[in-house]
N, C-alpha and C positions, 0 to 999 in steps of 0.2 A: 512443687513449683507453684507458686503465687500466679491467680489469672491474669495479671498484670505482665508475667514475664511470658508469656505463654503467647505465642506468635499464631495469627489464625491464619490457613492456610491459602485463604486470596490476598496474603499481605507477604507471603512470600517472595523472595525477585523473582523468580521463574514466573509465577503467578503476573507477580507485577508487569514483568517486560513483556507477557503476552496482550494485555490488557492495552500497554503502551502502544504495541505492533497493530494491534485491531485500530484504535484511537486513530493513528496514523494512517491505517490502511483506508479509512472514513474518510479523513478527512482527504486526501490525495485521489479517491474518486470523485468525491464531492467539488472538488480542485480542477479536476479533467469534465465535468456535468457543465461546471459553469462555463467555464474559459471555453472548449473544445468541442468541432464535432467530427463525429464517427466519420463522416465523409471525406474530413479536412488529413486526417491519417493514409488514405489513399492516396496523397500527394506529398507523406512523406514530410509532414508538418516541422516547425522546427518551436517543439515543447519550450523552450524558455522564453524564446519570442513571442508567444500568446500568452504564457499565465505572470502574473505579476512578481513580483522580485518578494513581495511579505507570504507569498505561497510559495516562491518556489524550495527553499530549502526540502520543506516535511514532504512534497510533490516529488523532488528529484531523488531525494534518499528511498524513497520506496520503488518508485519507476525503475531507479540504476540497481536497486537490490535484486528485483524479480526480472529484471532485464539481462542481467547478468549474463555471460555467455561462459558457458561450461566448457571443460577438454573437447575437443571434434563435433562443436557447435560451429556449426556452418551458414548458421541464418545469420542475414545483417540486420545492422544496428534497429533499422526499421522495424522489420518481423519481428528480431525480440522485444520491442519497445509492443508492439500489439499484441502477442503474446502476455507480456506484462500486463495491457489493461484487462484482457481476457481473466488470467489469474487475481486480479486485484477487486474486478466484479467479483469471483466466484469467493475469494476472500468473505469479502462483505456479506454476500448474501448467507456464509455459511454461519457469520456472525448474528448477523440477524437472526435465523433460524435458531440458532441456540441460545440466544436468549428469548426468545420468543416460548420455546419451548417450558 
């Protein structure tokens, strides 16, 4: 096989779509840094009313992803939405840390 036909293994889709998920996961904290604060969640904020309409798509697909509520998830909307950002930091920083590494 010619190195041409030869596929390197961070050009794989699995590769690739994780790359995409971190990308998004960045940017959709960096989305919640600007627009939102940690305080304004204690009242139960309502996310599309604060961040703008050219952020919210990449914002709301990750938010509604990790927000998600599972079989005999019992927490509301709220909890998992902070929940979500909880996961979404720990995302990133873990992202950070390995490349860093």
């Amino acid at each position: 096989m010619g190195s041409s036909t030869v596929r390197s293994l961070d050009r794989e889709p699995a590769a690739l779509a994780m790359r995409i998920g971190v990308v998004a996961a960045e940017a959709a904290l960096a989305t919640f840094a600007r627009n939102l604060d940690l305080d304004d969640l204690e009242d139960g904020i309502d996310f599309q009313g604060a961040i703008g309409p050219a952020e919210w798509p990449v914002f709301s697909l990750v938010i509604d992803t990790l927000a998600e509520a599972g079989p005999g998830d019992r927490r509301t909307l709220d909890e998992r939405r902070a929940d979500a950002l909880n996961d979404l930091a720990r995302i990133c920083m873990a992202a950070k840390n390995r490349g860093a590494a």
